[in-house]
C-alpha positions in Angstrom: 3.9 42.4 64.2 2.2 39.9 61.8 -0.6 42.0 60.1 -1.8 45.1 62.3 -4.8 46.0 60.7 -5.1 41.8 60.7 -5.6 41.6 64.5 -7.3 45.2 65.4 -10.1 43.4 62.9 -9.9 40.4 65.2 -9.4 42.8 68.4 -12.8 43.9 66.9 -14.9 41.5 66.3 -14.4 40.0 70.2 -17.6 41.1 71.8 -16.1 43.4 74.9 -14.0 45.3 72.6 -17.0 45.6 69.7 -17.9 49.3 70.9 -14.4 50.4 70.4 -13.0 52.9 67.6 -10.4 51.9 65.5 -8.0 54.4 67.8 -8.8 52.9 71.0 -8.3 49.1 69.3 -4.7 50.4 68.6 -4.3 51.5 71.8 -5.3 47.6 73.3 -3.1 46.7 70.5 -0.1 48.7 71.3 -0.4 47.4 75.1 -0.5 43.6 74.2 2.7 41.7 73.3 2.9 38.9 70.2 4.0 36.1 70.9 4.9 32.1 69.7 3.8 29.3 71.2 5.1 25.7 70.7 2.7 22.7 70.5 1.9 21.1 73.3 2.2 24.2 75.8 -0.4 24.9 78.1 -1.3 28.7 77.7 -4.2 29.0 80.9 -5.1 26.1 83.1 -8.3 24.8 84.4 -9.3 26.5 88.1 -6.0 28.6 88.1 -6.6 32.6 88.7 -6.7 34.5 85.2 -4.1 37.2 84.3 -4.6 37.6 80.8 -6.8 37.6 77.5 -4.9 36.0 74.4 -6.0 36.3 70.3 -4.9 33.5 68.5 -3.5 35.0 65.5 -2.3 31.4 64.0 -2.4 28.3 64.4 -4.9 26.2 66.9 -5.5 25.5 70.5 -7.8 22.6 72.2 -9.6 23.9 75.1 -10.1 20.9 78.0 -12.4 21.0 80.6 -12.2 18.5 83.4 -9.4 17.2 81.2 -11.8 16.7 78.6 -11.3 18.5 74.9 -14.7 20.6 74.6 -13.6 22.8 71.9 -10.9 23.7 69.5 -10.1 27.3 68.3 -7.9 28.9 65.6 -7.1 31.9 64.0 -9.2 34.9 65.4 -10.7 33.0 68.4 -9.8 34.0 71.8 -10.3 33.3 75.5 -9.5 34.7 78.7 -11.2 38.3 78.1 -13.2 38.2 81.4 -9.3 37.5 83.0 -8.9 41.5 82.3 -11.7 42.5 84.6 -11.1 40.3 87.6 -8.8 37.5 88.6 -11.2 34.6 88.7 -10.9 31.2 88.4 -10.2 30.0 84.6 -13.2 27.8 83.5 -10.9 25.8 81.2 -7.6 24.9 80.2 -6.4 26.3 77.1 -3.2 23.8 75.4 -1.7 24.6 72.1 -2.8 22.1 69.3 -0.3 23.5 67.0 2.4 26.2 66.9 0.9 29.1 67.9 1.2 33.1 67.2 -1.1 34.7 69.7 -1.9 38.5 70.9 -1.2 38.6 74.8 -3.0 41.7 76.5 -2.0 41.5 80.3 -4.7 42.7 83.0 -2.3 45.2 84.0 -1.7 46.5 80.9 -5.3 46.4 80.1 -6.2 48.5 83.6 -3.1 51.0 81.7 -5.0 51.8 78.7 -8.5 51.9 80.7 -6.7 55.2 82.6 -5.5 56.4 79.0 -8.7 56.5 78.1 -11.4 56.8 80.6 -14.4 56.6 77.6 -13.2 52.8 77.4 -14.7 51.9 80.2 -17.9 53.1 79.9 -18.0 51.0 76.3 -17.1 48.3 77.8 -19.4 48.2 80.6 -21.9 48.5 78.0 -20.6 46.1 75.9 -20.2 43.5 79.1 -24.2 44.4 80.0 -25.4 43.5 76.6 -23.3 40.1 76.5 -24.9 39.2 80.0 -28.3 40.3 79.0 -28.0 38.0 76.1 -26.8 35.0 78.5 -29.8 35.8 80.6 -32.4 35.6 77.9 -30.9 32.5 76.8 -30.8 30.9 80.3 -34.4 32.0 80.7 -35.5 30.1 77.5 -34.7 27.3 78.8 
């Protein structure tokens, strides 16, 4: 793997895993795969059920709604996290701009590492609650 301490700091800094100890961020670590991505590939498409979260760890990726680009993200971004709690619908499609390295952590896996460590999931149900208390204040305000 690229830099390991490199992506637990990423693995960090995403908001569902932000309550985790540096132990369990090597364990999400350990579950997820790295891999390369050639430009041009679609990586999750718009209205299709989610399976997995993905860490860019290089490179960059437009994100497309409605075929539109709404966003681009690069190194330390990521999407998909909400994938690993249910199978919804993906809001977006996700296409590599560039070559891309990314960190794949599949739902599966995920649930595998939840039952390794049962504490997990009470941090990220926390972690989850204060992200949609957040999105509720902001709806509110306006």
């Amino acid at each position: 793997m690229r830099g390991r301490d490199n992506y637990l700091d990423h693995l960090a800094r995403v908001p569902m895993f932000s309550a985790c100890s540096k132990k369990e961020l090597e364990k999400i670590g350990r579950a997820s795969d790295e891999i390369h991505v050639d430009t041009g590939h679609v990586l999750v498409e718009e209205g299709k059920p989610g399976h997995e979260f993905f860490l860019i760890l290089d490179g960059t990726a437009n994100v497309l709604r409605n075929g539109r680009k709404i966003a681009t993200l690069g190194r330390g971004q990521y999407f998909g996290e909400l994938s690993l709690l249910d199978r919804g619908p993906r809001s977006a499609t996700v296409k590599a701009a560039t070559d891309l390295d990314v960190l794949v952590l599949g739902q599966r896996e995920f649930g595998g590492v939840l039952d390794s460590v049962p504490a997990l999931s009470r941090k990220l149900l926390a972690a989850m609650a204060s992200r949609l208390r957040a999105a509720d204040t902001k709806a509110l305000a306006h």
